[in-house]
N, C-alpha and C positions, 0 to 999 in steps of 0.2 A: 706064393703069388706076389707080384711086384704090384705093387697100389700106386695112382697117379691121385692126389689129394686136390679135390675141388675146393673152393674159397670156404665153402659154409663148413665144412668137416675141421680146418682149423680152426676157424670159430667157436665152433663148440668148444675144442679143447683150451683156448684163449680164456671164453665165456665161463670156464670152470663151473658148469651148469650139469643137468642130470644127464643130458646128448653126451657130453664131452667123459663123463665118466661112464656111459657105458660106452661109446665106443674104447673105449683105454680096454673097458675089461673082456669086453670082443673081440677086439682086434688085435691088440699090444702092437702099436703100428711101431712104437719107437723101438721094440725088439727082436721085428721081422729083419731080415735077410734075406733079400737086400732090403735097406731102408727104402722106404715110399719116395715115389718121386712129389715137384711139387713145378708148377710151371712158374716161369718168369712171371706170367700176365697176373697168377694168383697171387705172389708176391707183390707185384704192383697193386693190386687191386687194395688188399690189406692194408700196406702203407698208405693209401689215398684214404681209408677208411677211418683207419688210426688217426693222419691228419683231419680229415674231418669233423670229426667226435672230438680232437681236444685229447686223444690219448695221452697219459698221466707216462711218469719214467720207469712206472712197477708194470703196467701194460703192455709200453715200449719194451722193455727186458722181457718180458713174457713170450711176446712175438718174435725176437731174437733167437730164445730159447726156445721154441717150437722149430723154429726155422735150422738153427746151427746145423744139425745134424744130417738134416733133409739132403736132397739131390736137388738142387734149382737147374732145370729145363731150359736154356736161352732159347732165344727165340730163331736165331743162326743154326739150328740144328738139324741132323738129318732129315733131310726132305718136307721138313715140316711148314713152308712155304706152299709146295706143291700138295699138300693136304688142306692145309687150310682153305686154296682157294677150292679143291675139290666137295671138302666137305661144304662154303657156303652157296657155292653153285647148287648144290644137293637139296639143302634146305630152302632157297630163295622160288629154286623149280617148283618144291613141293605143296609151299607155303606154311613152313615149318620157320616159326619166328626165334630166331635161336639170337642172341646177342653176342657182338662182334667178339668181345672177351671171350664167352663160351668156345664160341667156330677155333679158338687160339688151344683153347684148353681140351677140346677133341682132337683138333692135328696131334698136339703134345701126347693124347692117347695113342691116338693111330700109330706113328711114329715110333715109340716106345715100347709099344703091345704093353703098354700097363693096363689093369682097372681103373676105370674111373670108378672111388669112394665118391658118393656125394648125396644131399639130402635132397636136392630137387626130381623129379623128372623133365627137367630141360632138354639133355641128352637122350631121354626113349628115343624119337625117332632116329637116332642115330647106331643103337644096341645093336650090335650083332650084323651091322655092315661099314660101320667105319672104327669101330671100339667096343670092351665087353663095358658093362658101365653095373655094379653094383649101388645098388637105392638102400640107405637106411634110412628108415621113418624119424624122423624131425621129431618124433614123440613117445621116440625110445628111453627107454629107461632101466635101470640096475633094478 
């Protein structure tokens, strides 16, 4: 199965917390085939966070290394313009408050036919008609 890596799921792994290792022992994301994608915006999003917090050069390296292997998604990719604005039309109709970033990182699904991995349900209304979208509980643990 191809995984598209929401913001909070690297975190975890970043956060070297009890999330982070049990997705590792779930999932083994960095030993599937193909490796998980991950989108441009989620990358963005990280570094703004990193800057934010003061990120230290052992954090910085950390996110690097998380990142090295990955697939980054630009944003110039197939059709993923014309998903984007389909999926925010979708949610604005509906009144499903989804944030701009998010609407980026469902295209990146749609687009791909990856999973969305991620700890929120942000994405539910969007399951099963614009991307498949896989929930792990935030309060998972080994």
């Amino acid at each position: 199965m191809l995984f598209l890596l929401d913001t909070n799921i690297l975190l975890a792994f970043i956060r070297l917390g009890l999330l982070g290792l049990y997705l590792d022992a779930t999932y083994r994301l960095y030993s599937l085939q193909p490796l998980p994608l991950v989108s441009i915006v989620t990358e963005a999003e990280l570094r703004a966070l990193a800057l934010k917090h003061n990120w230290g050069p052992a954090k910085m390296a950390a996110l690097q290394r998380l990142l090295n292997p990955l697939q980054i998604v630009p944003l110039p990719f197939r059709n993923i313009v014309e998903a984007y604005a389909t999926i925010d039309v979708f949610c604005e109709r509906h009144g499903y408050a989804l944030g701009k970033n998010d609407i980026w990182i469902a295209a990146t699904a749609n687009v791909t036919g990856a999973t969305l991995l991620t700890t929120d349900h942000d994405f539910e209304p969007l399951h099963g008609r614009y991307l498949q979208c896989e929930w792990v509980n935030p309060a998972s643990r080994i």
